[in-house]
NUDREN-682296 format. One record per residue: x, y, z of N, C-alpha, C in turn; residue number from 1. Coordinates in steps of 0.2 Angstrom, whole numbers, plus 2048, in hexadecimal, padded with zeros to 3 digits. Example, Ala and Ser with C-alpha at 12.3 -4.5 7.8 and 13.67 -1.06 7.14 Angstrom:
+------+------+------+-------+-------+-------+------+------+------+-----+
! n.xx ! n.yy ! n.zz ! ca.xx ! ca.yy ! ca.zz ! c.xx ! c.yy ! c.zz !   i !
+------+------+------+-------+-------+-------+------+------+------+-----+
!  842 !  7E4 !  827 !   83E !   7EA !   827 !  842 !  7F0 !  827 !   1 !
!  840 !  7F5 !  823 !   844 !   7FB !   824 !  840 !  800 !  827 !   2 !
+------+------+------+-------+-------+-------+------+------+------+-----+
This chain:
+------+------+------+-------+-------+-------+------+------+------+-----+
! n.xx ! n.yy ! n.zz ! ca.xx ! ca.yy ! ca.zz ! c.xx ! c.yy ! c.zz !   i !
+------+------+------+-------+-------+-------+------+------+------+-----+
!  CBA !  0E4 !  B17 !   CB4 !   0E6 !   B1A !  CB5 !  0EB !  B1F !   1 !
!  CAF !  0EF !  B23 !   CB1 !   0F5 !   B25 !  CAD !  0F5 !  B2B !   2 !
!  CAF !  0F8 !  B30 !   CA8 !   0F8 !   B34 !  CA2 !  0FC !  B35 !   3 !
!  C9E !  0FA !  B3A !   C99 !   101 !   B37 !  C96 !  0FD !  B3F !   4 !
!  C92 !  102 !  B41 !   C8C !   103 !   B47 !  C86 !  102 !  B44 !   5 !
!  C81 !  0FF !  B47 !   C7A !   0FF !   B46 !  C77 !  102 !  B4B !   6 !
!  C6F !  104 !  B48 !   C6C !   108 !   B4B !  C64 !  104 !  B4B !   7 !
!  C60 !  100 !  B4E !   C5C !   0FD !   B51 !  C56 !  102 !  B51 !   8 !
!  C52 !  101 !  B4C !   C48 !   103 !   B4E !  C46 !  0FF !  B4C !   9 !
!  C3E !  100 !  B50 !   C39 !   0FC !   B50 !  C35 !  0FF !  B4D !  10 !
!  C33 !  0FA !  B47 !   C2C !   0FD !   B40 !  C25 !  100 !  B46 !  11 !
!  C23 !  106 !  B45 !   C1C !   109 !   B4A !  C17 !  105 !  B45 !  12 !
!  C17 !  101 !  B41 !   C12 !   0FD !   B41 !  C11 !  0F7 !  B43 !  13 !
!  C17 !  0F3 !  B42 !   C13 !   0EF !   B44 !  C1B !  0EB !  B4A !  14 !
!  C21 !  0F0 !  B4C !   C25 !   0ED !   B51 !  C29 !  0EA !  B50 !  15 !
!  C28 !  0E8 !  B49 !   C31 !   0E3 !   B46 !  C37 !  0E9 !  B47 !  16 !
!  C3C !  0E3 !  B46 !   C43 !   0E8 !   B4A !  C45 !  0E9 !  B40 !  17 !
!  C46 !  0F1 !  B40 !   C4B !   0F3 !   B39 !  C4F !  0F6 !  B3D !  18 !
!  C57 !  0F3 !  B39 !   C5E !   0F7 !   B3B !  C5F !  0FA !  B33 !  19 !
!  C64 !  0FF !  B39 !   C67 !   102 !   B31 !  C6D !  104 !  B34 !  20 !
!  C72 !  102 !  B2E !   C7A !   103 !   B31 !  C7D !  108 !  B31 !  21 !
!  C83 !  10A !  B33 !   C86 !   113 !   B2F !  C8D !  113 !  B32 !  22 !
!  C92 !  113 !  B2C !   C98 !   115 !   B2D !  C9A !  11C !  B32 !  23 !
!  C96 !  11E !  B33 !   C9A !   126 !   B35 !  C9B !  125 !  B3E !  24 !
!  C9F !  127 !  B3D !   CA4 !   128 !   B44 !  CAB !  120 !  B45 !  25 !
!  CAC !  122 !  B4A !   CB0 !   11E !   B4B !  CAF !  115 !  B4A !  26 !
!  CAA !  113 !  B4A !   CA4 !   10C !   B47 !  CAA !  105 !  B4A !  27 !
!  CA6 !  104 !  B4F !   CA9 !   0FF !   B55 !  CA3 !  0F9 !  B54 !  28 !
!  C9F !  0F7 !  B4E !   C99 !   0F2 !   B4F !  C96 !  0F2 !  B54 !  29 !
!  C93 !  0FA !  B58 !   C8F !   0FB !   B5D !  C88 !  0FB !  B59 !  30 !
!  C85 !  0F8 !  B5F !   C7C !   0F9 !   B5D !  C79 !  0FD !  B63 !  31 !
!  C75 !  103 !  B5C !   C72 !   107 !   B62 !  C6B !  106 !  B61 !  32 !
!  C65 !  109 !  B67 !   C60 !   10A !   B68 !  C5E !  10E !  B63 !  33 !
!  C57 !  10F !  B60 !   C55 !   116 !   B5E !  C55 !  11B !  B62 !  34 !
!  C52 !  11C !  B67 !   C51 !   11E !   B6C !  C59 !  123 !  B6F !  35 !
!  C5F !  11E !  B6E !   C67 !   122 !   B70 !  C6A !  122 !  B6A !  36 !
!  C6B !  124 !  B66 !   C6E !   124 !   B5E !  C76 !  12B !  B60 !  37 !
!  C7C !  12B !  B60 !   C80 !   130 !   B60 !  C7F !  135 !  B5A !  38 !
!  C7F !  139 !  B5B !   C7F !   141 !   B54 !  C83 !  13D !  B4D !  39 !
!  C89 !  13E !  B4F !   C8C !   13A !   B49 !  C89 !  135 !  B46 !  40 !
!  C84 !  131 !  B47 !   C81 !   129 !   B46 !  C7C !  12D !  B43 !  41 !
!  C79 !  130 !  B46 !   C70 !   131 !   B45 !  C71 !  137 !  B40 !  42 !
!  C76 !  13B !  B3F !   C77 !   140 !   B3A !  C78 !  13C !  B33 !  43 !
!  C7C !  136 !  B33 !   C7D !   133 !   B2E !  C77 !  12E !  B2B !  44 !
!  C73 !  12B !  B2E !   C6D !   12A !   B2C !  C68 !  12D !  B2B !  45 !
!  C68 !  133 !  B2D !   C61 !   137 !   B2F !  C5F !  138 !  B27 !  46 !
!  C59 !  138 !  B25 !   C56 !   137 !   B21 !  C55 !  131 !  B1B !  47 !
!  C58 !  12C !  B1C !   C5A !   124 !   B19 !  C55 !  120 !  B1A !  48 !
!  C53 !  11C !  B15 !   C4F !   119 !   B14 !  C4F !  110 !  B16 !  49 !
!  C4A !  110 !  B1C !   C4B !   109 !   B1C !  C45 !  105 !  B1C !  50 !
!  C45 !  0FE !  B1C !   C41 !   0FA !   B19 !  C3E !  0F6 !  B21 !  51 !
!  C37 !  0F5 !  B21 !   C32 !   0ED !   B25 !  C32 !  0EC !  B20 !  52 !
!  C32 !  0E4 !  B22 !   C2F !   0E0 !   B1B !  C2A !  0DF !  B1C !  53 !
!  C25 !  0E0 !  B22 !   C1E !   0DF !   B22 !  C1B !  0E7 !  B20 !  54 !
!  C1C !  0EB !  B21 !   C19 !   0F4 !   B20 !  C1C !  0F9 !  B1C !  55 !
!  C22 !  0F6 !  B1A !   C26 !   0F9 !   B15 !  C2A !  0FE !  B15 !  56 !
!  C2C !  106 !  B13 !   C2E !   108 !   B12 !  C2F !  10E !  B17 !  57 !
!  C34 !  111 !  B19 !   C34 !   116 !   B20 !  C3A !  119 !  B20 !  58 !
!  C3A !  120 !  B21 !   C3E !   126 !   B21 !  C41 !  127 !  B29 !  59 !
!  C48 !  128 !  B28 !   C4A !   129 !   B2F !  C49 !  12F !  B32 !  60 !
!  C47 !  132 !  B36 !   C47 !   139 !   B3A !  C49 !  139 !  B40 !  61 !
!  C4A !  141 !  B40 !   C4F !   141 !   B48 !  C48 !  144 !  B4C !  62 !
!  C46 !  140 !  B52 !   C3F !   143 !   B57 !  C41 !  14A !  B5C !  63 !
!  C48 !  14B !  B5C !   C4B !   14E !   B62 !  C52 !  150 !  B61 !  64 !
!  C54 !  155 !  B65 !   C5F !   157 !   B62 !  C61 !  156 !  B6A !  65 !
!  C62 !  153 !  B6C !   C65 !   152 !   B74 !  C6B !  150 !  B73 !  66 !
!  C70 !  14F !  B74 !   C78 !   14B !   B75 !  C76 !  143 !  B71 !  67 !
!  C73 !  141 !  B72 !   C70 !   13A !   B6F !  C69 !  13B !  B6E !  68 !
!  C67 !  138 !  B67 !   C62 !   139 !   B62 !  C5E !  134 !  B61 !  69 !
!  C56 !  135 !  B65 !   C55 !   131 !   B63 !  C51 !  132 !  B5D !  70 !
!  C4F !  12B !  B59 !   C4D !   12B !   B4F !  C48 !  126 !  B51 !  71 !
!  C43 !  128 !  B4B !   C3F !   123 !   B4A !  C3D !  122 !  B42 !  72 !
!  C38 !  122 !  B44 !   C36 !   11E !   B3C !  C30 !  121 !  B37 !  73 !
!  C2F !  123 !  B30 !   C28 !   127 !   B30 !  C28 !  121 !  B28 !  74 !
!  C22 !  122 !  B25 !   C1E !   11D !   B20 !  C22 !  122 !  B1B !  75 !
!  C26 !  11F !  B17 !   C25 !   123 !   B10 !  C20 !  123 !  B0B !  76 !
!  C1E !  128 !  B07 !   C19 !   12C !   B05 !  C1A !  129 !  AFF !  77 !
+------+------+------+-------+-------+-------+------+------+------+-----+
């Protein structure tokens, strides 16, 4: 079994917490914010699909490119 980092958002509908994990980089079982996500992290998810169980399905995107990245969430179509 391997390690991996998590990355923490809130569904914009309705505020439940979806994580989604990701091997890349050095993966210390650090949890980050959406909001502070490192390049390495947030490149390796960006575009991934993740699940609320109450609103359903949502695409990852990057809001901004600064040194840490913050991601959020959009409805899949």
């Amino acid at each position: 079994m391997g390690l991996y980092d998590t990355v923490n958002f809130r569904c914009p509908k309705c505020d439940g917490l979806i994580s989604k994990q990701s091997k890349a980089g050095e993966c210390g079982l650090y949890d980050f914010d959406s909001d502070s996500v490192p390049k390495g992290i947030a490149n390796a998810i960006l575009g991934k699909t993740v699940y609320c169980e109450t609103c359903g399905e949502y695409e990852i995107v990057m809001l901004n490119n600064p040194e840490n990245v913050r991601m959020g969430l959009v409805k899949k179509l």
